[in-house]
BAMAR-682469 format. One record per residue (C-alpha): residue number from 1; residue in one letter; chain; x, y, z. Coordinates in Angstrom, 3 decimals, always signed. Layout:
# residues N
@i=NUM; aa=a; ch=A; x=X; y=Y; z=Z
...
//
This chain:
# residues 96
@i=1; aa=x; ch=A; x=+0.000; y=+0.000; z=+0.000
@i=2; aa=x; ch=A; x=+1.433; y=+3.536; z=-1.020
@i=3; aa=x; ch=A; x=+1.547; y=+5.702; z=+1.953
@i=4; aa=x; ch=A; x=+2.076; y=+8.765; z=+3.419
@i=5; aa=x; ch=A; x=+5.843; y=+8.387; z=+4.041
@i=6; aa=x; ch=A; x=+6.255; y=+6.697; z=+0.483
@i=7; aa=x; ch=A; x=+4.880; y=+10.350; z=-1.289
@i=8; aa=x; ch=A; x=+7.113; y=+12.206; z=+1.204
@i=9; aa=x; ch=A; x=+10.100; y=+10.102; z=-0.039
@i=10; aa=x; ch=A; x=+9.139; y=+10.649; z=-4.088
@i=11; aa=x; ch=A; x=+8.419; y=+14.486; z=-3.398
@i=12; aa=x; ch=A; x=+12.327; y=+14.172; z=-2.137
@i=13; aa=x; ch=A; x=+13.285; y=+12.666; z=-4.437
@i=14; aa=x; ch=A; x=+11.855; y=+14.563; z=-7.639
@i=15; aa=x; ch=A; x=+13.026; y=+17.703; z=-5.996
@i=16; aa=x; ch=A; x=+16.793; y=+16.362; z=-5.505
@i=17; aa=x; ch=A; x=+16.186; y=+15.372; z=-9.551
@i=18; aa=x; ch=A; x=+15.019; y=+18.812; z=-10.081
@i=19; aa=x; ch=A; x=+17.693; y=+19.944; z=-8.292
@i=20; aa=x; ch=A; x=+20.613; y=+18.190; z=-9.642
@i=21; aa=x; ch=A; x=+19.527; y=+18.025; z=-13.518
@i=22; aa=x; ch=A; x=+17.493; y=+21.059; z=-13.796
@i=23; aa=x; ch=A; x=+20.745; y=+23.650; z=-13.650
@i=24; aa=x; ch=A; x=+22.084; y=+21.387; z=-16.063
@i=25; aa=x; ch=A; x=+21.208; y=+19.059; z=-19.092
@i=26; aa=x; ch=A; x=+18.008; y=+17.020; z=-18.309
@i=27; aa=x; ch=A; x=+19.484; y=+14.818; z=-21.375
@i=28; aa=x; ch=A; x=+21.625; y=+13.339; z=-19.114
@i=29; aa=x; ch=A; x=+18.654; y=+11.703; z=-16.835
@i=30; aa=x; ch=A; x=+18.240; y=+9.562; z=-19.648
@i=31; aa=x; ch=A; x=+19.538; y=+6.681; z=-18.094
@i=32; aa=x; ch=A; x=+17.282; y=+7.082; z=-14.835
@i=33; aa=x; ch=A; x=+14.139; y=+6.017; z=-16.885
@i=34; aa=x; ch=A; x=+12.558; y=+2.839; z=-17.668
@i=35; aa=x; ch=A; x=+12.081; y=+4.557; z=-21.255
@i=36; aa=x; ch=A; x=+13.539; y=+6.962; z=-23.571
@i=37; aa=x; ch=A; x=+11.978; y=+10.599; z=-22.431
@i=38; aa=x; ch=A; x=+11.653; y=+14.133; z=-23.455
@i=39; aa=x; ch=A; x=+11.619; y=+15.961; z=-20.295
@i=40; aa=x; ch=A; x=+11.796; y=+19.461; z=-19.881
@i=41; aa=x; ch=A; x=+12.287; y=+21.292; z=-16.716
@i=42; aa=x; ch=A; x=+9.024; y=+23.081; z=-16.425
@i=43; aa=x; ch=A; x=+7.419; y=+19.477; z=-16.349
@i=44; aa=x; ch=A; x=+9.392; y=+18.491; z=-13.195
@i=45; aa=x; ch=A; x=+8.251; y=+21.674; z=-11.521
@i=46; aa=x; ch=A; x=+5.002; y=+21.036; z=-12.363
@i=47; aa=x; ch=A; x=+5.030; y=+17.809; z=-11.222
@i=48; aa=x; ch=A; x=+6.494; y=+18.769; z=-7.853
@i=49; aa=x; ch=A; x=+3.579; y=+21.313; z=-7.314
@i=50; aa=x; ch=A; x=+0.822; y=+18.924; z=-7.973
@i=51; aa=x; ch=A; x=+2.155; y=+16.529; z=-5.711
@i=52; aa=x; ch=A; x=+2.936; y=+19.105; z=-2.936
@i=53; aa=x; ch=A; x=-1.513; y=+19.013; z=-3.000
@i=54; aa=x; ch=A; x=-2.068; y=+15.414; z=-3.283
@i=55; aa=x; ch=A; x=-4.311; y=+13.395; z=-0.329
@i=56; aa=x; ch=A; x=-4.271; y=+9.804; z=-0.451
@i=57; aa=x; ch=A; x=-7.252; y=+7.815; z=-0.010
@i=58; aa=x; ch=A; x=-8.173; y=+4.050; z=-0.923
@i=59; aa=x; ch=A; x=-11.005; y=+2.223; z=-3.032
@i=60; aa=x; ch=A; x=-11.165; y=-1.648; z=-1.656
@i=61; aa=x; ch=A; x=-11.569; y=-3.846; z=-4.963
@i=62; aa=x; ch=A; x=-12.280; y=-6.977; z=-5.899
@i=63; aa=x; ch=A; x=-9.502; y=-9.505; z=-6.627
@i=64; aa=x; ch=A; x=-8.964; y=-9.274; z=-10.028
@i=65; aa=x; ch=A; x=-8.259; y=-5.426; z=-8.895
@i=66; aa=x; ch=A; x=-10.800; y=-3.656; z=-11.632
@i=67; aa=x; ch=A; x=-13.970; y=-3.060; z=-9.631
@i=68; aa=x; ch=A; x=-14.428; y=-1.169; z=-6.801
@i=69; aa=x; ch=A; x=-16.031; y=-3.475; z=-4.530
@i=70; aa=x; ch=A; x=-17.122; y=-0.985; z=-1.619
@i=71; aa=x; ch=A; x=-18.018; y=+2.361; z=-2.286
@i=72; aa=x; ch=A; x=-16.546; y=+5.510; z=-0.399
@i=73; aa=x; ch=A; x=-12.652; y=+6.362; z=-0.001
@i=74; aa=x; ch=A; x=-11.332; y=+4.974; z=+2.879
@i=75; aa=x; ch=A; x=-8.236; y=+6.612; z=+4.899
@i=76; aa=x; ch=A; x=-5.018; y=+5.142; z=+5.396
@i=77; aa=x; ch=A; x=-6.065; y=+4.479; z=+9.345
@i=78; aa=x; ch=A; x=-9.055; y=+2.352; z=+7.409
@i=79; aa=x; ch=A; x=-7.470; y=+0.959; z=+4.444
@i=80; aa=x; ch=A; x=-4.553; y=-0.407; z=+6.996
@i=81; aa=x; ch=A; x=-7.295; y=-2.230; z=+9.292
@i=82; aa=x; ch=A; x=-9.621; y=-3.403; z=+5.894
@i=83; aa=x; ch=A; x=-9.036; y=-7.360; z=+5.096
@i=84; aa=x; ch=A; x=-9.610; y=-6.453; z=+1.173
@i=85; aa=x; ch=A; x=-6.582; y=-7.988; z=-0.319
@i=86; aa=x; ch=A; x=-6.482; y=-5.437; z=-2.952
@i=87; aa=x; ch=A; x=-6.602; y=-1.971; z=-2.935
@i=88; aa=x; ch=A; x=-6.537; y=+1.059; z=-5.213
@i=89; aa=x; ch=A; x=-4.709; y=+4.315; z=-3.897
@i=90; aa=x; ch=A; x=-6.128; y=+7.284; z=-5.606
@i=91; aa=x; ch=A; x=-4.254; y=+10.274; z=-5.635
@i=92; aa=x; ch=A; x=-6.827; y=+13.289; z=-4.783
@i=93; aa=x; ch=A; x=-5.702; y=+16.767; z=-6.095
@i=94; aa=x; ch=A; x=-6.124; y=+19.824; z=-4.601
@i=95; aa=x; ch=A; x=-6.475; y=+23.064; z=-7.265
@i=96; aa=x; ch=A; x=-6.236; y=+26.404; z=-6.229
//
């Protein structure tokens, strides 16, 4: 399950990856992907300012993982304690 800690780690991350390519060549990130990509710095800073909004929240699905089998978003409190043994994490987006 993707948590709370686990976005604060990626939001590190990306901004150490802004950080570190950004002043330079973002070509040479190349090698840091699991595919060849453009990538221009305005994306990353984009990127870092929608996840700065993001909430977490959890659909419990079926097995096979492609319906929802419970409606409502749970929390991470509720989607630690649920016996579903799969689980969707949707990303919820703040805008300003």
């Amino acid at each position: 399950m993707l948590t709370k800690r686990h976005l604060t780690i990626i939001r590190g991350a990306l901004q150490f990856f802004d950080e570190e390519f950004s002043p330079h060549s973002l070509l040479m990130a190349g090698p840091y992907f699991d595919e060849p990509l453009e990538l221009a710095a305005d994306e990353l800073q984009e990127l870092r300012e929608l996840l700065s909004t993001v909430e977490l929240r959890y659909l419990e699905c079926d097995l096979s993982g492609t319906n929802i089998a419970a409606q409502g978003f749970l929390t991470s409190d509720k989607a630690q304690m649920s016996t579903c043994r799969s689980l969707a994490t949707v990303f919820l987006i703040s805008r300003p």
